[in-house]
N, CA, C and O atoms as CSV, one atom per row, in Angstrom:
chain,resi,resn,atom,element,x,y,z
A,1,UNK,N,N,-60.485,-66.228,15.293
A,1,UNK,CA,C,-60.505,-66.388,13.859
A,1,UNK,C,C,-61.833,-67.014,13.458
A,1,UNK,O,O,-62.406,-67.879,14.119
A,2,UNK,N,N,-62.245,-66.520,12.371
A,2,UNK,CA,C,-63.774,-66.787,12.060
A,2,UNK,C,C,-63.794,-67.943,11.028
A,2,UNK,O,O,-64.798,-68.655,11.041
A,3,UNK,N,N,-62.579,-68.289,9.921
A,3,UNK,CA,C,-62.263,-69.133,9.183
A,3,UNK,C,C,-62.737,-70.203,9.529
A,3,UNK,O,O,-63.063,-70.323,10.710
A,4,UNK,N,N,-62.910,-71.254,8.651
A,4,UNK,CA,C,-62.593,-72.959,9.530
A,4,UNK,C,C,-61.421,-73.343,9.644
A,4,UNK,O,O,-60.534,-73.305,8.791
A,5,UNK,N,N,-61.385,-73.664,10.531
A,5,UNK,CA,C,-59.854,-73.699,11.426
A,5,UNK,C,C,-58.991,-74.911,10.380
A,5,UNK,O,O,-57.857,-74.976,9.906
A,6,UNK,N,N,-60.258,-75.804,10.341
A,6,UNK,CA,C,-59.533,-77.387,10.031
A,6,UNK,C,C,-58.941,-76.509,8.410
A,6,UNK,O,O,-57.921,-75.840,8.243
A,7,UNK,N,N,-59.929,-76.823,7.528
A,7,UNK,CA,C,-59.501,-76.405,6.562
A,7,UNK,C,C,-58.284,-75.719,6.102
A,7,UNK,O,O,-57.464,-75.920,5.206
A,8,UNK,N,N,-58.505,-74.553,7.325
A,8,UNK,CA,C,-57.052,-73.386,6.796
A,8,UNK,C,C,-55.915,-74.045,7.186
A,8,UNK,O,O,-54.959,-74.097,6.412
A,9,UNK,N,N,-55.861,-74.706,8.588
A,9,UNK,CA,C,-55.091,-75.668,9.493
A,9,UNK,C,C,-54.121,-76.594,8.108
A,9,UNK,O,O,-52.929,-76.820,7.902
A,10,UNK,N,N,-55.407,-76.913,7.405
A,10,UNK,CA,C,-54.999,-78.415,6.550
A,10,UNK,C,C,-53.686,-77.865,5.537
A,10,UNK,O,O,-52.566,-78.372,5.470
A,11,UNK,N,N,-54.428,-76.145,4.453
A,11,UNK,CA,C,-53.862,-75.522,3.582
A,11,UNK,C,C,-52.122,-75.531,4.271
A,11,UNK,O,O,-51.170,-75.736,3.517
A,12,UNK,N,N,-51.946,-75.300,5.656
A,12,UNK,CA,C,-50.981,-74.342,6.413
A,12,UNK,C,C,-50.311,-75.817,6.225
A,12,UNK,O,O,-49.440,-75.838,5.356
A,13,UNK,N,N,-50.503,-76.752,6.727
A,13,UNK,CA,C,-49.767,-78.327,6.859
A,13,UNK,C,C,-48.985,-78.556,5.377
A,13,UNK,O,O,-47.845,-78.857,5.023
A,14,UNK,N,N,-50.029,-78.295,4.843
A,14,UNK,CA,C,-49.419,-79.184,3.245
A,14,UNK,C,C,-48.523,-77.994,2.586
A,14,UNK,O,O,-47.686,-78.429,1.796
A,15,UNK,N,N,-48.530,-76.505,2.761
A,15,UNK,CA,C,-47.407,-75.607,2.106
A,15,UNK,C,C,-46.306,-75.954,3.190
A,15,UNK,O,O,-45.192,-76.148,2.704
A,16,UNK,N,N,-46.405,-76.072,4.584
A,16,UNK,CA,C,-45.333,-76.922,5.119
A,16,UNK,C,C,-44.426,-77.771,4.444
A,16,UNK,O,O,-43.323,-77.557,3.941
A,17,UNK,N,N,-45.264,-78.969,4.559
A,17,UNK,CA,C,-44.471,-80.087,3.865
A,17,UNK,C,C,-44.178,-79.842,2.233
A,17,UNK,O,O,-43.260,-80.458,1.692
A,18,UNK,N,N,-44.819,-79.123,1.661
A,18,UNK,CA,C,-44.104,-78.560,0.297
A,18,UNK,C,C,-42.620,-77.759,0.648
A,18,UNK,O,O,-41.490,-77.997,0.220
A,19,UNK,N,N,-42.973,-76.993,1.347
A,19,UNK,CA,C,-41.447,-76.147,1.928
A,19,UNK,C,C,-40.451,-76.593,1.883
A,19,UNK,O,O,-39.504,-76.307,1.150
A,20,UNK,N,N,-40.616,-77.882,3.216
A,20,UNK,CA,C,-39.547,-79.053,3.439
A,20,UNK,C,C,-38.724,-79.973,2.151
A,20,UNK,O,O,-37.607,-80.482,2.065
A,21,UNK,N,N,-39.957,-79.876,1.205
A,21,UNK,CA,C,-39.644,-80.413,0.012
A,21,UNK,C,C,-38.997,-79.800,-0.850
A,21,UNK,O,O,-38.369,-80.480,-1.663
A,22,UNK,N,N,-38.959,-78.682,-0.920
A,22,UNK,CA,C,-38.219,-77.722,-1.568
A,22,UNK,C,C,-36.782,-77.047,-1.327
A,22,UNK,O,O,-35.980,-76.506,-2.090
A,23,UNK,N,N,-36.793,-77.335,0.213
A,23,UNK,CA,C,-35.525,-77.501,0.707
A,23,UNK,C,C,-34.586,-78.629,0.260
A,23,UNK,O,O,-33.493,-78.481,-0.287
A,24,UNK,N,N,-35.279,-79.947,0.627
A,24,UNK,CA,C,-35.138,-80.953,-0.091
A,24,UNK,C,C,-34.097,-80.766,-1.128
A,24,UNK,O,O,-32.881,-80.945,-1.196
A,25,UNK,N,N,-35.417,-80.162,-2.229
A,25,UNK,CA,C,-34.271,-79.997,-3.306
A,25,UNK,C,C,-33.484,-79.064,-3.883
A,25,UNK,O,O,-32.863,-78.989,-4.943
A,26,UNK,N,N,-33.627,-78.475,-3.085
A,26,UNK,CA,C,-32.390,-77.416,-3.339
A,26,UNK,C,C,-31.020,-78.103,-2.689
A,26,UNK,O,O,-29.891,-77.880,-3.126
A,27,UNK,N,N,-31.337,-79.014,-1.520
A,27,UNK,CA,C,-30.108,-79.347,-0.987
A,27,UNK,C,C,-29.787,-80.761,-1.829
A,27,UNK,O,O,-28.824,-81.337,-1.322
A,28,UNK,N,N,-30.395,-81.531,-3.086
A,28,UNK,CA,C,-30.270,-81.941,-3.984
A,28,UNK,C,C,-29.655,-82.074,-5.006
A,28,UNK,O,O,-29.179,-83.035,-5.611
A,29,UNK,N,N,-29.735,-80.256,-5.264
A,29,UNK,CA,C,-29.746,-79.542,-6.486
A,29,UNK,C,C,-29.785,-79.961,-7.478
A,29,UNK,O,O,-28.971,-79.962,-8.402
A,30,UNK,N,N,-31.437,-80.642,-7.289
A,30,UNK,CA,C,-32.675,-80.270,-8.478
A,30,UNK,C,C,-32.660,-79.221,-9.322
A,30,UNK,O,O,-32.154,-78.122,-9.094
A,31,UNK,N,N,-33.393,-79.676,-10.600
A,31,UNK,CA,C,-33.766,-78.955,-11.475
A,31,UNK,C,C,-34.226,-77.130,-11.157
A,31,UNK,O,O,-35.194,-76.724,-10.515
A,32,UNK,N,N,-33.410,-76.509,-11.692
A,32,UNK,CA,C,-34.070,-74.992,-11.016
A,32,UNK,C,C,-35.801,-74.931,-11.464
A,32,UNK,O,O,-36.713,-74.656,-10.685
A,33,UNK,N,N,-35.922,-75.222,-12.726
A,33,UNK,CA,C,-37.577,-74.823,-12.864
A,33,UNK,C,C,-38.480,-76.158,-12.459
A,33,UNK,O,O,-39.670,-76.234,-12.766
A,34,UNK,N,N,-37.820,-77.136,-11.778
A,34,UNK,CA,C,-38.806,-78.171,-10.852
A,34,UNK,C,C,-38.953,-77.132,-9.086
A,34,UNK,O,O,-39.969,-76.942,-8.417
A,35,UNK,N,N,-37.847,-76.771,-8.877
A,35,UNK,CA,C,-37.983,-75.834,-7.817
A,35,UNK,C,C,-38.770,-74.769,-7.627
A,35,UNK,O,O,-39.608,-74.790,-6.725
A,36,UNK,N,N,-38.614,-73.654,-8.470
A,36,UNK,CA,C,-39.393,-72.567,-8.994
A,36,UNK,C,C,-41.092,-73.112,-9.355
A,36,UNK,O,O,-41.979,-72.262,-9.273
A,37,UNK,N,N,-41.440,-74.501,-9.734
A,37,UNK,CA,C,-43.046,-74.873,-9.971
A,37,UNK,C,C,-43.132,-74.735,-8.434
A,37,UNK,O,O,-43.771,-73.816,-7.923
A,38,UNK,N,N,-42.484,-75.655,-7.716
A,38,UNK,CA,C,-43.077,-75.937,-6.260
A,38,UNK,C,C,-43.228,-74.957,-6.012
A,38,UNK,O,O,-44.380,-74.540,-5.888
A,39,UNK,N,N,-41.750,-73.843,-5.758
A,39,UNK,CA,C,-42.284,-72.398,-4.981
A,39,UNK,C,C,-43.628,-72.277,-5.474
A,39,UNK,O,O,-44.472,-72.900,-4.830
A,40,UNK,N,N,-43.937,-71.759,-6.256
A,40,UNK,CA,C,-45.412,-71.236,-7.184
A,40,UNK,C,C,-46.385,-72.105,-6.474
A,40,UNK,O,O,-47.359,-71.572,-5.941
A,41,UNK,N,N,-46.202,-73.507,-6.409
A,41,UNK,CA,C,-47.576,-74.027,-6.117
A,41,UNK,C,C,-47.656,-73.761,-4.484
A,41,UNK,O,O,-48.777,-73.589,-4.006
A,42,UNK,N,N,-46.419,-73.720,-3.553
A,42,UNK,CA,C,-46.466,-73.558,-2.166
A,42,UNK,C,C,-47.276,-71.640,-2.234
A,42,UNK,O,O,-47.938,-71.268,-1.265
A,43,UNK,N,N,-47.119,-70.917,-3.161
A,43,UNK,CA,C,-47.603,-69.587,-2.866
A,43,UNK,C,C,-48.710,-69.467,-2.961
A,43,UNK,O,O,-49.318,-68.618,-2.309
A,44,UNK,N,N,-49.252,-70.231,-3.749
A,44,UNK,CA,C,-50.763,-70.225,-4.293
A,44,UNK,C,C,-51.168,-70.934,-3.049
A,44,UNK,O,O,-51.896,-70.141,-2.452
A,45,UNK,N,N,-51.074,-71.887,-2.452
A,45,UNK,CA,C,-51.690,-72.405,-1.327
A,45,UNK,C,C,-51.426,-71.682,-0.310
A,45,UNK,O,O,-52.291,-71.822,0.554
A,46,UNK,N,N,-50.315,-70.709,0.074
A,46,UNK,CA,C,-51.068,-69.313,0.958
A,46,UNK,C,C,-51.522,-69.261,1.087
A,46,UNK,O,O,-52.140,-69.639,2.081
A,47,UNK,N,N,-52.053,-68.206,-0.575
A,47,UNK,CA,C,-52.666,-67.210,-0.853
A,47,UNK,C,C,-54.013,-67.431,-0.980
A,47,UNK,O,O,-54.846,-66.526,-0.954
A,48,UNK,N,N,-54.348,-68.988,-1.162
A,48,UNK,CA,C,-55.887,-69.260,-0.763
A,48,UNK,C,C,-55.797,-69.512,0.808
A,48,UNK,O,O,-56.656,-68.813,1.346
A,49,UNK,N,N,-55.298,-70.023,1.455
A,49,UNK,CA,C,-55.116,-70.122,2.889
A,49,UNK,C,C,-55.940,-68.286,3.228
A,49,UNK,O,O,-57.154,-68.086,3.273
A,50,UNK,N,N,-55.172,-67.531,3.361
A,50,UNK,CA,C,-54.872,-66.136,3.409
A,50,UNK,C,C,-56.095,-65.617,3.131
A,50,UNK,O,O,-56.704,-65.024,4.021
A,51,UNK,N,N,-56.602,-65.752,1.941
A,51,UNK,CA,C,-58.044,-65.374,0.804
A,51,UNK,C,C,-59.178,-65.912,1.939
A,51,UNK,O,O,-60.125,-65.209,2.292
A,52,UNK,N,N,-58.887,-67.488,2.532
A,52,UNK,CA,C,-60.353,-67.594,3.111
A,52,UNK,C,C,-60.178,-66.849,4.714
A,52,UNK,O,O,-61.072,-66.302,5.359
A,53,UNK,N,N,-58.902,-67.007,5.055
A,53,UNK,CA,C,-59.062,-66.014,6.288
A,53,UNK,C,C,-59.410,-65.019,6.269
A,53,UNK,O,O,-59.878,-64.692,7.360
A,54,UNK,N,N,-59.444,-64.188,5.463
A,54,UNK,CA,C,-59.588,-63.017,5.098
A,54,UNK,C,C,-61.347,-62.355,4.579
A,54,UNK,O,O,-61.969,-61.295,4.642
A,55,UNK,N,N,-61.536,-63.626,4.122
A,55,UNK,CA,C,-63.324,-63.358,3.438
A,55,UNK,C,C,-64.149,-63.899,4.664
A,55,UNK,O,O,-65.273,-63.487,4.950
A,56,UNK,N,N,-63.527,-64.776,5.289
A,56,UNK,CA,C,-64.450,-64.721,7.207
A,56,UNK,C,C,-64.480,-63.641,7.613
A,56,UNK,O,O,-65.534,-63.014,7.726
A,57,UNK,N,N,-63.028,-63.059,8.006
A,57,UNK,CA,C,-63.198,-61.472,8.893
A,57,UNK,C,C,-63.891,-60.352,7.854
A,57,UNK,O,O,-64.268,-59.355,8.471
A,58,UNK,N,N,-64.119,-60.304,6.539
A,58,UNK,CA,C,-64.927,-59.030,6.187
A,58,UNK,C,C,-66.862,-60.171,6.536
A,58,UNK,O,O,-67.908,-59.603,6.851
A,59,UNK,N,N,-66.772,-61.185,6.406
A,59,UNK,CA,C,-68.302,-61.920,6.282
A,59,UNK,C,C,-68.457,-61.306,7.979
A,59,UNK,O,O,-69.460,-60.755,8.435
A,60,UNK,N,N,-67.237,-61.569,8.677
A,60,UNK,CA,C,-67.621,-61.443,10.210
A,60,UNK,C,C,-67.023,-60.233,10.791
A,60,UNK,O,O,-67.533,-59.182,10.406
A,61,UNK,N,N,-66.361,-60.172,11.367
A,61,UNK,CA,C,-65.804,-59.302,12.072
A,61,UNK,C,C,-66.033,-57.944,11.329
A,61,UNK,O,O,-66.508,-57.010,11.975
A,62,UNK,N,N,-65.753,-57.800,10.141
A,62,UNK,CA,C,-65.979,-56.383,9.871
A,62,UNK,C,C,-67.479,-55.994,9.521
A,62,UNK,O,O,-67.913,-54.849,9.396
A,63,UNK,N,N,-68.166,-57.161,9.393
A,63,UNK,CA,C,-70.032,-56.918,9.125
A,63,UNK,C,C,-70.575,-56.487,10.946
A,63,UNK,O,O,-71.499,-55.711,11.187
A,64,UNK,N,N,-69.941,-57.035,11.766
A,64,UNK,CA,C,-70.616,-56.785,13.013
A,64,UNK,C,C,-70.072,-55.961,13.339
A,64,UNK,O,O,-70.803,-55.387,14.147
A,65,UNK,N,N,-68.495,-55.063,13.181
A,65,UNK,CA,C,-68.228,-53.932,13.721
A,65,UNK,C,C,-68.775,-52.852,13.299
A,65,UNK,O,O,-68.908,-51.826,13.966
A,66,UNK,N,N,-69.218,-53.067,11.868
A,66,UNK,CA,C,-69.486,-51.741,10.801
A,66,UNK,C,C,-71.405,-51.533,11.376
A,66,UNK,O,O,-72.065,-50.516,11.164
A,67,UNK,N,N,-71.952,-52.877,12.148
A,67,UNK,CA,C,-73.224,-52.624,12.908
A,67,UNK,C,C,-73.549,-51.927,13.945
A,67,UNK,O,O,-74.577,-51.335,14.272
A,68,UNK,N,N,-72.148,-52.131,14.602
A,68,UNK,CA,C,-72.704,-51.153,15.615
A,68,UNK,C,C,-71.809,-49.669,15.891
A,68,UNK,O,O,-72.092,-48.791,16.706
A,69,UNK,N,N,-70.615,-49.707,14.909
A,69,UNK,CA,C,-69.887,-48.654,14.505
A,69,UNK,C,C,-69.639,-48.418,13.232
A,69,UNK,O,O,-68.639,-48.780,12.612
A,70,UNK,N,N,-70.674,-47.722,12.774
A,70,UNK,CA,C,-69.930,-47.122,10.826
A,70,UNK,C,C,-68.691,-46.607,10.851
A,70,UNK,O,O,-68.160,-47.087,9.850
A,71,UNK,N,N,-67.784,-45.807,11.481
A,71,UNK,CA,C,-66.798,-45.540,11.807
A,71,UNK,C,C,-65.675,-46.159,12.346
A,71,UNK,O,O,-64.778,-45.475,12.838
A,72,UNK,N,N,-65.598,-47.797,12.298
A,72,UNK,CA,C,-65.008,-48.733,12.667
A,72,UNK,C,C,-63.841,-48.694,12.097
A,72,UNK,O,O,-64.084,-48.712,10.890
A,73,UNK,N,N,-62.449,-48.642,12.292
A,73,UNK,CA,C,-61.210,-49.056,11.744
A,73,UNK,C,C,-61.477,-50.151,11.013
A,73,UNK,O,O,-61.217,-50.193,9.810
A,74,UNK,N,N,-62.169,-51.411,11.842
A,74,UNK,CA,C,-61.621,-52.748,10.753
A,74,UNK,C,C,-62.028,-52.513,9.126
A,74,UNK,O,O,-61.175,-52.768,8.275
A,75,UNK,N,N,-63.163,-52.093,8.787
A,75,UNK,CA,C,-63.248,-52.129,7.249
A,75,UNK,C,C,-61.742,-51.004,6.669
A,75,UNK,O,O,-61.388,-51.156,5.500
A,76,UNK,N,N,-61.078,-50.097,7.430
A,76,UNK,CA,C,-59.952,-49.838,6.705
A,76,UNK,C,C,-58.742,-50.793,6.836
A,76,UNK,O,O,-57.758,-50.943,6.112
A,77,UNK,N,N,-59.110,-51.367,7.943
A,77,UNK,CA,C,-57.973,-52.584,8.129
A,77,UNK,C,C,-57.989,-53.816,6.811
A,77,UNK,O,O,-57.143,-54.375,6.112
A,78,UNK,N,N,-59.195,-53.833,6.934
A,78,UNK,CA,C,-59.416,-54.982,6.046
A,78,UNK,C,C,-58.866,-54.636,4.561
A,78,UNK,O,O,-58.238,-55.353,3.782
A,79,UNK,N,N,-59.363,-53.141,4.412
A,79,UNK,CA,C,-59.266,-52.833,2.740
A,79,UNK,C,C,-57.204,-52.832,2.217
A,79,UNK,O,O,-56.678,-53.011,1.119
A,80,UNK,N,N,-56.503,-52.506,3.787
A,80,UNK,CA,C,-55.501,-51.948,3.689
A,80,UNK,C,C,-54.479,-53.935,3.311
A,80,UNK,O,O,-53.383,-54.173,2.805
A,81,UNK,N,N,-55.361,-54.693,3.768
A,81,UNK,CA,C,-55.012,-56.385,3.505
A,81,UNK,C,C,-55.163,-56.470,2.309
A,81,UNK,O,O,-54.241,-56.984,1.677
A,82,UNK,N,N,-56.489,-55.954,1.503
A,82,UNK,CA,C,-56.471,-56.334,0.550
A,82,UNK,C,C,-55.531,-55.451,-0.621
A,82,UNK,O,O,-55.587,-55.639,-1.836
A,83,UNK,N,N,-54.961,-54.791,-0.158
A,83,UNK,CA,C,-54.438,-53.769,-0.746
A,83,UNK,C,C,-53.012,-54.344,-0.818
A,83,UNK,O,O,-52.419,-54.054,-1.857
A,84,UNK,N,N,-52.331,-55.108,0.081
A,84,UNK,CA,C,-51.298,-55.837,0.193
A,84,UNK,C,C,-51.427,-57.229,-0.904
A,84,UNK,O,O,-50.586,-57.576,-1.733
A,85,UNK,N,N,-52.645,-57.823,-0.633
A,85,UNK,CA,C,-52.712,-59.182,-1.790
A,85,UNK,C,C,-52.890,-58.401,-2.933
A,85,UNK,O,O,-52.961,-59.435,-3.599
A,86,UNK,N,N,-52.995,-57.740,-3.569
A,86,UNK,CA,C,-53.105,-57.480,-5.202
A,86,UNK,C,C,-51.566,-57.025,-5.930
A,86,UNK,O,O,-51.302,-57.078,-7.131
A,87,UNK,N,N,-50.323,-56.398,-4.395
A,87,UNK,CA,C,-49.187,-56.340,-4.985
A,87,UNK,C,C,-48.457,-57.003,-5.468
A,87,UNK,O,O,-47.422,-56.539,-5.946
């Protein structure tokens, strides 16, 4: 993985412990739209998680495959990821 580890590492820890928290309160039974914010904020910290993994392997992996192979799968791999985050 070409990402910074710590960083993405850090994103992956804290939608964790949001998770746990959300379990939390559901087994509470908290407020439904205090629940429903967390979900939202645990997705968004994915989805940047996800976003910077993702902008390493086209900065890396798919810049050095497409160098010494124009015909490389990964840039369709890559496009077919990004094709998944916009649904």
């Amino acid at each position: 993985m070409k990402a910074k580890k710590g960083n993405v590492t850090h994103k992956l820890k804290i939608a964790k412990g949001q998770l746990d928290g959300i379990l939390q309160m559901i087994e509470e039974d908290r407020y439904c739209v205090d629940i429903s914010n967390q979900l939202l904020a645990t997705q968004a910290l994915l989805k940047s998680a996800n976003q910077q993994i993702l902008q390493a392997h086209i900065r890396n992996c798919v810049r050095e495959a497409l160098q010494t192979d124009p015909e490389n799968p990964k840039l369709e791999e890559a496009l077919q990821l990004l094709e998944k985050m916009v649904q």
